[in-house]
C-alpha positions as CSV (number, residue, x, y, z in Angstrom):
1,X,-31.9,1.1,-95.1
2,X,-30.4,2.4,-98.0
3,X,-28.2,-0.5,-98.2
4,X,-31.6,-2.9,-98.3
5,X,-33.1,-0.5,-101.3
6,X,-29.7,-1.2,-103.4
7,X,-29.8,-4.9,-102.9
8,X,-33.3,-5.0,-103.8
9,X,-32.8,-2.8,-106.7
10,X,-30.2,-5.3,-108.1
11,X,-33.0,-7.9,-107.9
12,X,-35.2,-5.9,-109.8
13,X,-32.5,-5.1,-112.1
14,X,-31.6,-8.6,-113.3
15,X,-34.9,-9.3,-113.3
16,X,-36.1,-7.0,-115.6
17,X,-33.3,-7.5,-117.5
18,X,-33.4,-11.4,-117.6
19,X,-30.3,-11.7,-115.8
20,X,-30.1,-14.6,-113.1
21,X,-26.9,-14.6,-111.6
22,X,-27.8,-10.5,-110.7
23,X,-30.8,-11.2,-109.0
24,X,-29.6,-14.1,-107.3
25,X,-26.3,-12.5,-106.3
26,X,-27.4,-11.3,-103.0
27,X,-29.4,-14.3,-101.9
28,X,-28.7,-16.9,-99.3
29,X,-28.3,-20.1,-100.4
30,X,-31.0,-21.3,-98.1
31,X,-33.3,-18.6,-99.7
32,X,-37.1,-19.2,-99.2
33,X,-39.5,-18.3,-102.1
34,X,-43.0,-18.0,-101.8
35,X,-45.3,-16.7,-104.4
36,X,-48.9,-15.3,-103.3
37,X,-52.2,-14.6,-105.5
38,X,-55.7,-14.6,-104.5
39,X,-54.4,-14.6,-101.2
40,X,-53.1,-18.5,-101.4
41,X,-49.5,-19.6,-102.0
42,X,-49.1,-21.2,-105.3
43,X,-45.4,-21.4,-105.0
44,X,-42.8,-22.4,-102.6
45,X,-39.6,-22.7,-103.3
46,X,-36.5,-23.5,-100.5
47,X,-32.5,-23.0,-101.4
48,X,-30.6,-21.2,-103.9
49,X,-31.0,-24.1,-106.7
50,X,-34.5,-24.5,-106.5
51,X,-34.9,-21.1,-106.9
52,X,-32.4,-20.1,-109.8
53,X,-34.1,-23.5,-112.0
54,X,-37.6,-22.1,-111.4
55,X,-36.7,-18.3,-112.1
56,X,-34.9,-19.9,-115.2
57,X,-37.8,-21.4,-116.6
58,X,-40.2,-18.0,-115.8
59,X,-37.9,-16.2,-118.3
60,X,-39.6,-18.5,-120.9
61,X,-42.8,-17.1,-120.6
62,X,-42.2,-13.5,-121.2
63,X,-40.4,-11.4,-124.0
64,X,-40.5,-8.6,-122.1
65,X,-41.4,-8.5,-118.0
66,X,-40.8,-5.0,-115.9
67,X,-41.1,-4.3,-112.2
68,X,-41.1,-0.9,-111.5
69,X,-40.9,0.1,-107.5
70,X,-43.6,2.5,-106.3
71,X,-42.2,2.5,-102.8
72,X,-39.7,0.9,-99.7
73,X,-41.6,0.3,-96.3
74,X,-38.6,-0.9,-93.8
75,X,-39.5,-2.7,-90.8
76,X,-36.7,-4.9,-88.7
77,X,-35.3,-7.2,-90.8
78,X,-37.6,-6.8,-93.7
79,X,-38.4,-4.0,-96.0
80,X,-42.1,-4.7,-98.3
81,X,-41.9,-2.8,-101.3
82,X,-44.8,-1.9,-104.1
83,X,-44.4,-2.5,-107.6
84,X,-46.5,-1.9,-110.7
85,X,-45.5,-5.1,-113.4
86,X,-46.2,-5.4,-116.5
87,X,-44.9,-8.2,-118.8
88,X,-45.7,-9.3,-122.7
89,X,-46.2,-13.5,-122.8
90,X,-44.0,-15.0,-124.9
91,X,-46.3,-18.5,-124.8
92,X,-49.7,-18.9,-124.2
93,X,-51.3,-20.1,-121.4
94,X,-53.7,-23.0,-120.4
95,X,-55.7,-20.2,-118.6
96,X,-56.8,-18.5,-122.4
97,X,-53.6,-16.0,-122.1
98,X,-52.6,-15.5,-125.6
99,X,-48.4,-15.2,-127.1
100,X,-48.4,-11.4,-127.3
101,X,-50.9,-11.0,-124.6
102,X,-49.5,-7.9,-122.4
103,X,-50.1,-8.6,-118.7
104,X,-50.3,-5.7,-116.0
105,X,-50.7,-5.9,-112.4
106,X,-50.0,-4.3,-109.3
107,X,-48.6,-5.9,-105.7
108,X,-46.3,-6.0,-103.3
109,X,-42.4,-8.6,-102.4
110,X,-41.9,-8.7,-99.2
111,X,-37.6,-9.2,-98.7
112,X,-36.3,-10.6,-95.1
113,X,-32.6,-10.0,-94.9
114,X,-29.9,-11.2,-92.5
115,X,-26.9,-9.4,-92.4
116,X,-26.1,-8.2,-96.5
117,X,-28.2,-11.5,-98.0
118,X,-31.6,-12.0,-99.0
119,X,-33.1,-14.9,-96.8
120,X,-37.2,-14.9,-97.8
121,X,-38.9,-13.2,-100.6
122,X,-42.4,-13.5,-100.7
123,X,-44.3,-12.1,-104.0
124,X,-48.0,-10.7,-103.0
125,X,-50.5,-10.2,-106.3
């Protein structure tokens, strides 16, 4: 399982960090993506291209995003970890979120892994 934490901690590395290629590096290229808020899916995304264009556009929108991990829950093939975020918009937004704006939320990715790669992430908030 510690294997699973380091892979996922690369993820949340590059991410933090704005740095594609390092969170995609351990992802299948048939990855599936699906973003979750409110309890519907506002995002699906399927394959390593389609995923890497809409994760290059997101790093628009912030100046500064972090995902800390609060904890690793390893089940099978998955492992669901918590994070606190908190980001600082670099845009507004048509919802009334301002440039500057600091955004902080708590929720939950669930990662599904076959073998060493990343095959499904699903983002809970």
């Amino acid at each position: 399982m510690k294997d699973r934490e380091a892979l996922i901690n690369n993820y949340i590395e590059g991410y933090n960090h704005f740095d594609i290629d390092k969170m995609i590096s351990n992802f299948d290229e048939k990855i599936v993506f699906e973003n979750v808020s409110n309890g519907e899916t506002n995002l699906l995304l399927k394959g390593l291209k389609a995923f890497r264009e809409q994760a290059e556009q997101a790093k628009n929108y912030f100046s500064v995003r972090t995902q800390t991990v609060t904890s690793f829950v390893h089940q099978n093939d998955k492992t669901e970890i918590e994070i606190e975020y908190k980001a600082i918009l670099a845009m507004d937004f048509p919802n009334g979120l301002k440039k500057g704006d600091e955004v902080k939320l708590k929720g939950k990715s669930i990662f599904q892994f076959l073998g060493d790669k990343i095959i499904r992430l699903t983002d809970i908030s």
